[in-house]
ROBA-973796 format. One record per residue (C-alpha): residue in one letter; x, y negated, z negated. Coordinates in nm, 2 decimals. Example, Ala and Ser with C-alpha at 12.3 -4.5 7.8 and 13.67 -1.06 7.14 Angstrom:
% residues 2
ATOM resn px py pz
ATOM A 1.23 0.45 -0.78
ATOM S 1.37 0.11 -0.71
% end
This chain:
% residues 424
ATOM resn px py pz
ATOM X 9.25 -20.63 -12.29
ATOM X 9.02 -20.73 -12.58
ATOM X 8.75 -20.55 -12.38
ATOM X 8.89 -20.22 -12.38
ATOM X 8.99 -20.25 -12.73
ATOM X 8.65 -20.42 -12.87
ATOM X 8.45 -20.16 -13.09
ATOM X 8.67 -19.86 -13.03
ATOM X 8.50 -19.68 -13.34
ATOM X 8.21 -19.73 -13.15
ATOM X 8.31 -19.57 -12.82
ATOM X 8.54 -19.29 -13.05
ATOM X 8.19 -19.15 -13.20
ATOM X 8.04 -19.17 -12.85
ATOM X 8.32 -18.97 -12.70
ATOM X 8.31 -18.71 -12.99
ATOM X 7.89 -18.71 -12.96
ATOM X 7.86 -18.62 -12.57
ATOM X 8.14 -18.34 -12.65
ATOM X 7.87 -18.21 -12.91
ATOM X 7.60 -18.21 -12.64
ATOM X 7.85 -18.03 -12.40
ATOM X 7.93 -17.78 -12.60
ATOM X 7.56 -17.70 -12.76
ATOM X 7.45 -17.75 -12.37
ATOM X 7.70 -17.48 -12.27
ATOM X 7.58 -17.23 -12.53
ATOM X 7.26 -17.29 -12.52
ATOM X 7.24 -17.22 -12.10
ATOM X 7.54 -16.96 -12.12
ATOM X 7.54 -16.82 -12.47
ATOM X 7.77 -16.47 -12.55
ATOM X 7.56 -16.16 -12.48
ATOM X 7.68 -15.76 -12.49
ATOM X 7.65 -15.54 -12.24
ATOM X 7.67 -15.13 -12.33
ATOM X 7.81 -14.91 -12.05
ATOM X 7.85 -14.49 -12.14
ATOM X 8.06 -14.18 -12.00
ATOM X 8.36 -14.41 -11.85
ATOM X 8.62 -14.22 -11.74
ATOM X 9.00 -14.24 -11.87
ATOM X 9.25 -14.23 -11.63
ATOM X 9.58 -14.10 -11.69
ATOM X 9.92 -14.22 -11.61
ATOM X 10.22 -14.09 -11.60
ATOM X 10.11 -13.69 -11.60
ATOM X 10.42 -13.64 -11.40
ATOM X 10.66 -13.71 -11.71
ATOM X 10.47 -13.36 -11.83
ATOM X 10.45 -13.19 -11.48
ATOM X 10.78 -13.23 -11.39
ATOM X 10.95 -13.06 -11.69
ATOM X 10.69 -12.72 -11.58
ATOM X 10.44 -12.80 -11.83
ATOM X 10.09 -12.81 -11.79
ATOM X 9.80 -13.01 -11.99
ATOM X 9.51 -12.95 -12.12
ATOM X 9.21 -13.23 -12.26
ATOM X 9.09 -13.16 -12.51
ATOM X 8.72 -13.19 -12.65
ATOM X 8.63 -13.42 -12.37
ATOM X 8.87 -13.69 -12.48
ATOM X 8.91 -13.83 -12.12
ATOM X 8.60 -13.96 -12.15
ATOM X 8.46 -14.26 -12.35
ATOM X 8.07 -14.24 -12.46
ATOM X 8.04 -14.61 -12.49
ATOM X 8.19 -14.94 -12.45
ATOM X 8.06 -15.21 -12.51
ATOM X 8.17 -15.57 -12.35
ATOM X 8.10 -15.92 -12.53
ATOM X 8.11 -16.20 -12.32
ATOM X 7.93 -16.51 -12.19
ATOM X 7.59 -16.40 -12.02
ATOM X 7.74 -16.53 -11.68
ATOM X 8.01 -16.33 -11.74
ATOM X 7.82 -16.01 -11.86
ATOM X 7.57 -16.05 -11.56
ATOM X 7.86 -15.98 -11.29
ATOM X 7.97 -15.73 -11.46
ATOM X 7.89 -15.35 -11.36
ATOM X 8.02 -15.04 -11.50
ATOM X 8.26 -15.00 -11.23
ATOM X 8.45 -15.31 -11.34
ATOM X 8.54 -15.13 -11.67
ATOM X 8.87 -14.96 -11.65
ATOM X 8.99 -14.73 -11.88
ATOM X 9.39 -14.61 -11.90
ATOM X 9.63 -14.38 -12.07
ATOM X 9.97 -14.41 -12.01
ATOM X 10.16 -14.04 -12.09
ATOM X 10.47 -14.27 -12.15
ATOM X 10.32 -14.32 -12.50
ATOM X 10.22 -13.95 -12.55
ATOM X 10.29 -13.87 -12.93
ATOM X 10.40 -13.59 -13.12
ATOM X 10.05 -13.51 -13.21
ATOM X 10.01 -13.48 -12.80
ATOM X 9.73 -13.80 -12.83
ATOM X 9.76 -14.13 -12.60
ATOM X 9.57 -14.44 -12.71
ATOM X 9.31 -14.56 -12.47
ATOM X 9.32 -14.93 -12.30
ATOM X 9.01 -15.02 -12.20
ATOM X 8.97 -15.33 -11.96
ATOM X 8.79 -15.52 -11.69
ATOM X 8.91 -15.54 -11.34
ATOM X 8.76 -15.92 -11.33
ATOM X 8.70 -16.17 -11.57
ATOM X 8.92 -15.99 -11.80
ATOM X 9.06 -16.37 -11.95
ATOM X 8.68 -16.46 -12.04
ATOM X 8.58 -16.18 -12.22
ATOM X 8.56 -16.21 -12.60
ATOM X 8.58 -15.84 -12.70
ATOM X 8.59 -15.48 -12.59
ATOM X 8.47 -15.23 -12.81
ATOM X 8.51 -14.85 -12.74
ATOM X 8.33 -14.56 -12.92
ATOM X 8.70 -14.40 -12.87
ATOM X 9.02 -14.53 -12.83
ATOM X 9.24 -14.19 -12.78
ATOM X 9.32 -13.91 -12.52
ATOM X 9.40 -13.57 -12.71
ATOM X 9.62 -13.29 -12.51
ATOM X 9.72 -12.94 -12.53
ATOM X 10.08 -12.92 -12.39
ATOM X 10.22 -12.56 -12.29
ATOM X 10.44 -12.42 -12.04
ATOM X 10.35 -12.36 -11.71
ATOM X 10.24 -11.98 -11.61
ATOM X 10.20 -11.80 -11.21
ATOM X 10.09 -11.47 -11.16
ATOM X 9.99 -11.26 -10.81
ATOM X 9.65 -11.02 -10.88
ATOM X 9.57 -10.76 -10.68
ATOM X 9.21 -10.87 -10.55
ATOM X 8.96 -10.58 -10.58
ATOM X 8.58 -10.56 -10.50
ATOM X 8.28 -10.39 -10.61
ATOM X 7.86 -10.41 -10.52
ATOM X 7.62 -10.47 -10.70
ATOM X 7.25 -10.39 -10.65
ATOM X 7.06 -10.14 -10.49
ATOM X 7.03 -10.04 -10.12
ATOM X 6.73 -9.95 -9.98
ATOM X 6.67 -9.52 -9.99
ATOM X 6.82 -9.35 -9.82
ATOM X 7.16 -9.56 -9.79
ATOM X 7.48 -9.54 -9.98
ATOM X 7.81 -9.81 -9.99
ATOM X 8.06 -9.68 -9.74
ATOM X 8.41 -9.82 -9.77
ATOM X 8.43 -10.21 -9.93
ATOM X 8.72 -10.39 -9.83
ATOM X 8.84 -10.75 -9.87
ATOM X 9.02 -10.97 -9.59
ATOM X 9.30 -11.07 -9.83
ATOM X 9.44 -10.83 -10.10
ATOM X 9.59 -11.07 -10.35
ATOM X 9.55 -11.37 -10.53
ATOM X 9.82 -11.60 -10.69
ATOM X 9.69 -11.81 -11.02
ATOM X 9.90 -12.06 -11.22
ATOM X 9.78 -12.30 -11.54
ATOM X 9.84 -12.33 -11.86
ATOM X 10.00 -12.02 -12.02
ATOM X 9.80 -11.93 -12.28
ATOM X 9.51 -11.94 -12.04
ATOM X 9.70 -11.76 -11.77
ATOM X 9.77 -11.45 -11.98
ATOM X 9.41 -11.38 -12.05
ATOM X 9.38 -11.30 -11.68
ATOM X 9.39 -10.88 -11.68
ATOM X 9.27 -10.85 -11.29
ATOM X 9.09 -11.03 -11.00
ATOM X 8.81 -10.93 -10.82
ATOM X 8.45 -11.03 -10.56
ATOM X 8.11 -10.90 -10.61
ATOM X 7.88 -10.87 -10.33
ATOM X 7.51 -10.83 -10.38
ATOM X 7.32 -10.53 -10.19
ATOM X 7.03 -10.53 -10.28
ATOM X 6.80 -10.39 -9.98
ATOM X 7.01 -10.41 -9.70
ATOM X 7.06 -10.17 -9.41
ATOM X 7.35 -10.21 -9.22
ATOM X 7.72 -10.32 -9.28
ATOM X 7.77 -10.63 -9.48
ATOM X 8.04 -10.90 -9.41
ATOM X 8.04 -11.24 -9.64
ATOM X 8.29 -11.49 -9.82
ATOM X 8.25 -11.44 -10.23
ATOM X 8.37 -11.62 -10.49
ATOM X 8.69 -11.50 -10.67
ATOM X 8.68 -11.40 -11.00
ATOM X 8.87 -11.37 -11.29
ATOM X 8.88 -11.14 -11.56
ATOM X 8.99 -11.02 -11.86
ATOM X 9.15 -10.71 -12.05
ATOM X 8.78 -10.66 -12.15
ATOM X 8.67 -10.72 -11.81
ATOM X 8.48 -11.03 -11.90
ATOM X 8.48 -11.30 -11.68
ATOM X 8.74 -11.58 -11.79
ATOM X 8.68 -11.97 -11.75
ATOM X 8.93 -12.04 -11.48
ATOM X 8.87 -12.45 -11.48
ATOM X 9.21 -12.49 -11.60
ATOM X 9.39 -12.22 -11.38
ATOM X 9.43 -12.29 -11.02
ATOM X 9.43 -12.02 -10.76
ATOM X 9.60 -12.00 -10.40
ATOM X 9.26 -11.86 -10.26
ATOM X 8.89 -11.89 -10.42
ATOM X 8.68 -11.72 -10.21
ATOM X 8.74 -11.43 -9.97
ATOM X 8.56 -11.25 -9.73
ATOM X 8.43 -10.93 -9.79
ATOM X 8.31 -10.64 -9.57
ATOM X 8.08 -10.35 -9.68
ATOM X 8.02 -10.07 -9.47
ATOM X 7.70 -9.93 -9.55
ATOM X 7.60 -9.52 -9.45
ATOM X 7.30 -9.34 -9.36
ATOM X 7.27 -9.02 -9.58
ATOM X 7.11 -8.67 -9.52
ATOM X 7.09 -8.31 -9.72
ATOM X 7.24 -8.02 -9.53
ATOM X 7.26 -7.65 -9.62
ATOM X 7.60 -7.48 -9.68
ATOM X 7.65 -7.20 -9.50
ATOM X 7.96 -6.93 -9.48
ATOM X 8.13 -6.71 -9.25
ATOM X 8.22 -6.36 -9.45
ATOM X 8.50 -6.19 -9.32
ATOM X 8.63 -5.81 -9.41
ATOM X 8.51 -5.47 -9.50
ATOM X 8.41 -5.32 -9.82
ATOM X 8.57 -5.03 -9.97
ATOM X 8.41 -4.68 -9.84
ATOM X 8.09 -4.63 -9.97
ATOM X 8.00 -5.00 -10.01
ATOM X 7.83 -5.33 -9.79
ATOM X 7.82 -5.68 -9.79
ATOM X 7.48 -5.72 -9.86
ATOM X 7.44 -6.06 -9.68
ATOM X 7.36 -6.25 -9.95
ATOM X 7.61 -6.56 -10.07
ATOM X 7.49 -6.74 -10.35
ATOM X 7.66 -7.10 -10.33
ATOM X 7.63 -7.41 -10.64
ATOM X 7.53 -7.59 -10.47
ATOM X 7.39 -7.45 -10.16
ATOM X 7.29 -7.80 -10.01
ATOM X 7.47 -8.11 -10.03
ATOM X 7.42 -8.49 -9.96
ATOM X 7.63 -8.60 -9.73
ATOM X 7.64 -9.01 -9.56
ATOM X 7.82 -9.18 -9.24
ATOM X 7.70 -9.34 -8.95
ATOM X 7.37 -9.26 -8.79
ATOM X 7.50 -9.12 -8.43
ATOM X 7.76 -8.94 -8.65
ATOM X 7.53 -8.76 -8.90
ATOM X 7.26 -8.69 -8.58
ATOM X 7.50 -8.41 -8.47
ATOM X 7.53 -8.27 -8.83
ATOM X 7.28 -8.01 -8.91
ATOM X 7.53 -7.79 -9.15
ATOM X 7.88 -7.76 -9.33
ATOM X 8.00 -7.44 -9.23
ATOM X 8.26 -7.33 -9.43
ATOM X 8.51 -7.04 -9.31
ATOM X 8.76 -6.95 -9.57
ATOM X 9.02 -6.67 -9.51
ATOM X 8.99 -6.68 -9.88
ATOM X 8.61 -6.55 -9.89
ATOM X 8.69 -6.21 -9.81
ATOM X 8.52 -5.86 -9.91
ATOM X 8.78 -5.60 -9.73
ATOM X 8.81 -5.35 -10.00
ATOM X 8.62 -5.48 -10.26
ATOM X 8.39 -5.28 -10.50
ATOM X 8.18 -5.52 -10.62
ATOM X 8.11 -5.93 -10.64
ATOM X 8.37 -6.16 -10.48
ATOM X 8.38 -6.49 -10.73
ATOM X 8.57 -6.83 -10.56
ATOM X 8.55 -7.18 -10.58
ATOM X 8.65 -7.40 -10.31
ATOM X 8.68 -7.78 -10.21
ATOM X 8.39 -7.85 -9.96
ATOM X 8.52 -8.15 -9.90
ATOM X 8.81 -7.97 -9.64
ATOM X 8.50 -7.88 -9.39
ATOM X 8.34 -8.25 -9.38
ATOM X 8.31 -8.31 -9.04
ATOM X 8.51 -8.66 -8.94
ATOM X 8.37 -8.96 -8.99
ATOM X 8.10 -8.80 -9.29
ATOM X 8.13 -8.83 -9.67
ATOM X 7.98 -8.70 -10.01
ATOM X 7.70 -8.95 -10.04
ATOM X 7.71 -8.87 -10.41
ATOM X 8.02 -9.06 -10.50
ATOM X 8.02 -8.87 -10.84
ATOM X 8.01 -8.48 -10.67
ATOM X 8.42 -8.36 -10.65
ATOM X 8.33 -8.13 -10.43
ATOM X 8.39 -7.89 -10.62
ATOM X 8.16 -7.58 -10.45
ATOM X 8.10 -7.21 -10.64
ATOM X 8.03 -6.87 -10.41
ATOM X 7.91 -6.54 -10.51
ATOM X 7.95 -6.31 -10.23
ATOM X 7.72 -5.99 -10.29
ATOM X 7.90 -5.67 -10.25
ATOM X 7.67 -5.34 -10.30
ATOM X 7.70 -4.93 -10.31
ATOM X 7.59 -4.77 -10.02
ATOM X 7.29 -4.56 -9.99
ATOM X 7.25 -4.23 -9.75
ATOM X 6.89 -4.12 -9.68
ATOM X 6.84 -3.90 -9.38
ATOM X 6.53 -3.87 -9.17
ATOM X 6.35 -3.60 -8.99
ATOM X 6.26 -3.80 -8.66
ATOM X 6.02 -3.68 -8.42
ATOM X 6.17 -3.63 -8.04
ATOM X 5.86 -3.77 -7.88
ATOM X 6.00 -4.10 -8.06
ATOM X 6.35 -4.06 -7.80
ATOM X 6.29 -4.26 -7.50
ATOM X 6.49 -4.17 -7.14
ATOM X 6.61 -4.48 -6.97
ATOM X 6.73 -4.58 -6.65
ATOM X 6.69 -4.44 -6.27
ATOM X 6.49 -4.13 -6.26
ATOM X 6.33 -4.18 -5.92
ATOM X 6.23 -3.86 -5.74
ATOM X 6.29 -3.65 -6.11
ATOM X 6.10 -3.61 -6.41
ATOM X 6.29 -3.65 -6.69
ATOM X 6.20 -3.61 -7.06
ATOM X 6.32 -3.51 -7.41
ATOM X 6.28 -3.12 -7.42
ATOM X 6.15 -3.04 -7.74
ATOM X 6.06 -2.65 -7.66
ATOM X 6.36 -2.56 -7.95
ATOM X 6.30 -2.84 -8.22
ATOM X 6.06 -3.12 -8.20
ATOM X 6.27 -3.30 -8.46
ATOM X 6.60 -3.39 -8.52
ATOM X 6.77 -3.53 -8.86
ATOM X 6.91 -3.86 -8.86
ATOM X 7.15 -4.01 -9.18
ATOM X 7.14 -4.35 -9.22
ATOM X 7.36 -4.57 -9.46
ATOM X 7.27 -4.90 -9.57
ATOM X 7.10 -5.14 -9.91
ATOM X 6.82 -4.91 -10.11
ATOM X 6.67 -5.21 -10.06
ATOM X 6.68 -5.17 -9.72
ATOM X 6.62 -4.82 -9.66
ATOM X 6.30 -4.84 -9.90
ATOM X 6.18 -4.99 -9.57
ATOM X 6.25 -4.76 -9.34
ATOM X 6.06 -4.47 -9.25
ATOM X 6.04 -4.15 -8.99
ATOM X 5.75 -4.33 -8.81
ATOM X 5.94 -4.71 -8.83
ATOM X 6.24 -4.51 -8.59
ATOM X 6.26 -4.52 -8.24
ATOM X 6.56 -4.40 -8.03
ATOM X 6.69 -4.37 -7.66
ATOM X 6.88 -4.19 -7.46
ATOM X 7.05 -4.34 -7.11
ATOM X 7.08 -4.18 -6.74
ATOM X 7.41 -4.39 -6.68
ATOM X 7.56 -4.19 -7.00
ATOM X 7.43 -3.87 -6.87
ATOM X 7.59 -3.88 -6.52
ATOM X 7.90 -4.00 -6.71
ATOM X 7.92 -3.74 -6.94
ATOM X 7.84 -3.44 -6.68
ATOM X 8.09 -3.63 -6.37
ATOM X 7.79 -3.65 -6.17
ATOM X 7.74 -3.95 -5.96
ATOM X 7.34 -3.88 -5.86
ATOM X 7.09 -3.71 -6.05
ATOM X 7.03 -3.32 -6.04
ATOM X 6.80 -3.09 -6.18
ATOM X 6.91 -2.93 -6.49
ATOM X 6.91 -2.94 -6.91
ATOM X 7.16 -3.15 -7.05
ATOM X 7.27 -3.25 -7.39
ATOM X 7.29 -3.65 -7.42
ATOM X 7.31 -3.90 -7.74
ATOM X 7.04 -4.06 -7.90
ATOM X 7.11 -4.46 -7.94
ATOM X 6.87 -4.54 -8.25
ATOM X 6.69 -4.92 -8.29
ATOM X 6.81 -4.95 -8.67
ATOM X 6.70 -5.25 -8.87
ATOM X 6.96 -5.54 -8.97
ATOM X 7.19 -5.35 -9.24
ATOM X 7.16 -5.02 -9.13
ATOM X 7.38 -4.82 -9.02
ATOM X 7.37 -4.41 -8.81
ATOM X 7.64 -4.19 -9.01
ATOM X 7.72 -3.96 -8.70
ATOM X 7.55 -3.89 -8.41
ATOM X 7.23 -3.72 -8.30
ATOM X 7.22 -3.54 -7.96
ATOM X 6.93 -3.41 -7.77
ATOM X 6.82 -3.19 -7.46
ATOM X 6.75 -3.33 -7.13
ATOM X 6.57 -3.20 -6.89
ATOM X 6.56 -3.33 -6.51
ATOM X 6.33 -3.14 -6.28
ATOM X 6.24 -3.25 -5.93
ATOM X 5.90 -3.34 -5.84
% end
């Protein structure tokens, strides 16, 4: 007993001397260090307490997510640490009035041997609002240019409404919904899945990060058409007052148009025809004036390529005076023809070897016409019809002259002649 108890202050400053060279030991091989980690993520808790009340949230200024944190601890500590061991919390159960959560910041190990956490931020801020839905109809345009000689057909999209919901602030920006497609060289129909997007009163595109939407994307289908130019041309029905003549001339604004479908459609269209009981001269005097809608006489399955022409189509439909001029033709210009075997049959010209023809038609027209420019005939069948003969015999008969007239021209009353038929 005297042993233990011999030179206790002895063994009491030996004790407290090899807990001194513990202790420096320890720091000295495992001293406290700092680590730095950045961008850690805050996760919240609780978001239902706002969500279930039909409220939506909004963070702001990037609030959810810490720069930095740093970690102090022992260097043995520090080195098993990563950045995924720091977790960061906020717990909506604490929201304020000011819509702002404090931050906890921990480690998922270790967490009773580190020293100190500090945090470049320690606070979650939020926008709070009501909840907002609303159903868009979905449109679709192009953009781009085809390659010549094409034009956009019919573009439709697979789905024709969207339904969005968010924050309601954000969700009352939203004017309308629509897809772009691209179409830039192409050819041939287009089918593709484009993103939705949203826009607003302005038709500028609005950030939809904080609006959810029932469908993003949705596919599209462009039908692209083949184009050609074809004339217009018109069918002219009735008859001028006495003394006057369609002159055959229609002037039309325009008088071609542009039309687009499908390739074996448009190989079969070479015109547009129009025939309007409307564009009619019976009785007229002068001009007939009338516009029309073209787009009535489009053939099916063919468009305006132009999507900015109406259709919209003027017509001026000439209507002239009539001219009279008459002509001293020569008989030897009258031809006989038909069966005249065994006869000899000719134009007897022993009382007049001219007879006066009156012709109606355009000065225009008649400027062109002349006593050497007329020819005439007269036929056998009419002869033997006229005279109830069913062969031909010798004799002089009187038969009428069918003239070749030029387009326009018309014979006022009729010219008759002498035949004579002698055996050979």
């Amino acid at each position: 007993m005297k042993r233990l108890t011999a030179n206790w202050g002895l063994k009491l400053a030996s004790l407290i001397f090899a807990i001194v060279v513990w202790f420096l030991v320890t720091n000295i091989n495992d001293p406290v260090t700092s680590v730095r980690y950045t961008n850690i993520p805050v996760t919240l808790k609780n978001t239902n307490l706002i969500t279930d009340q039909g409220q939506v949230y909004t963070i702001l200024d990037g609030s959810d997510t810490i720069s930095s944190v740093t970690i102090y601890a022992p260097r043995s500590i520090i080195d098993s640490l990563s950045q995924n061991n720091v977790i960061a919390t906020a717990d909506l159960q604490e929201l304020s009035s000011l819509n702002t959560v404090s931050v906890d910041v921990k480690t998922n190990k270790y967490f009773d041997k580190i020293e100190k956490i500090d945090t470049s931020s320690d606070m979650v801020k939020l926008s709070v609002e009501r909840k907002a839905s609303k159903s868009l109809a979905l449109g679709a345009t192009t953009s781009g240019s085809l390659a010549d000689g094409y034009v956009i057909g019919d573009v439709t999209t697979e789905q024709n409404m969207v339904r969005i919901s968010g924050p309601e602030s954000v969700v009352n920006q939203v004017a309308s919904a629509t897809v772009d497609v691209d179409v830039t060289g192409f050819t041939s129909n287009i089918g593709t899945d484009a993103d939705i997007m949203l826009l607003d009163a302005e038709g500028e595109v609005v950030d939809s990060s904080l609006i959810s939407m029932n469908i993003k994307t949705v596919r599209v289908n462009v039908v692209i058409y083949e184009t050609k130019y074809v004339p217009i041309t018109y069918s002219v029905s009735g008859e001028p007052a006495g003394g006057y003549i369609f002159t055959g001339e229609v002037e039309s604004t325009p008088d071609t148009v542009q039309i687009a479908g499908r390739s074996n459609t448009l190989s079969s269209v070479n015109e547009i025809k129009v025939d309007d009981p409307n564009i009619d001269v019976g009785g007229l005097t002068g001009n007939l004036t009338y516009t029309y809608n073209l787009g009535q006489y489009l053939p099916s399955g063919v468009t305006f390529a132009d999507e900015d022409f109406s259709g919209s189509v003027s017509v001026v439909v000439h209507v002239s005076a009539v001219d009279t001029r008459t002509y001293d033709v020569s008989v030897s210009r009258i031809a006989v023809n038909g069966d005249t075997a065994g006869f000899n049959v000719y134009v007897d010209d022993t009382e007049y070897d001219t007879v006066s023809l009156s012709l109606s038609g355009l000065p225009s027209t008649l400027n062109n016409v002349s006593e050497n420019s007329l020819e005439g005939s007269v036929n056998i069948d009419d002869i033997l019809a006229a005279n109830d003969l069913t062969e031909l015999k010798a004799g002089t008969y009187s038969a009428d002259v069918n003239w070749i007239l030029p387009d326009g021209v018309t014979a006022k009353g009729t010219v008759s002649v002498y035949v004579t038929v002698e055996e050979n």
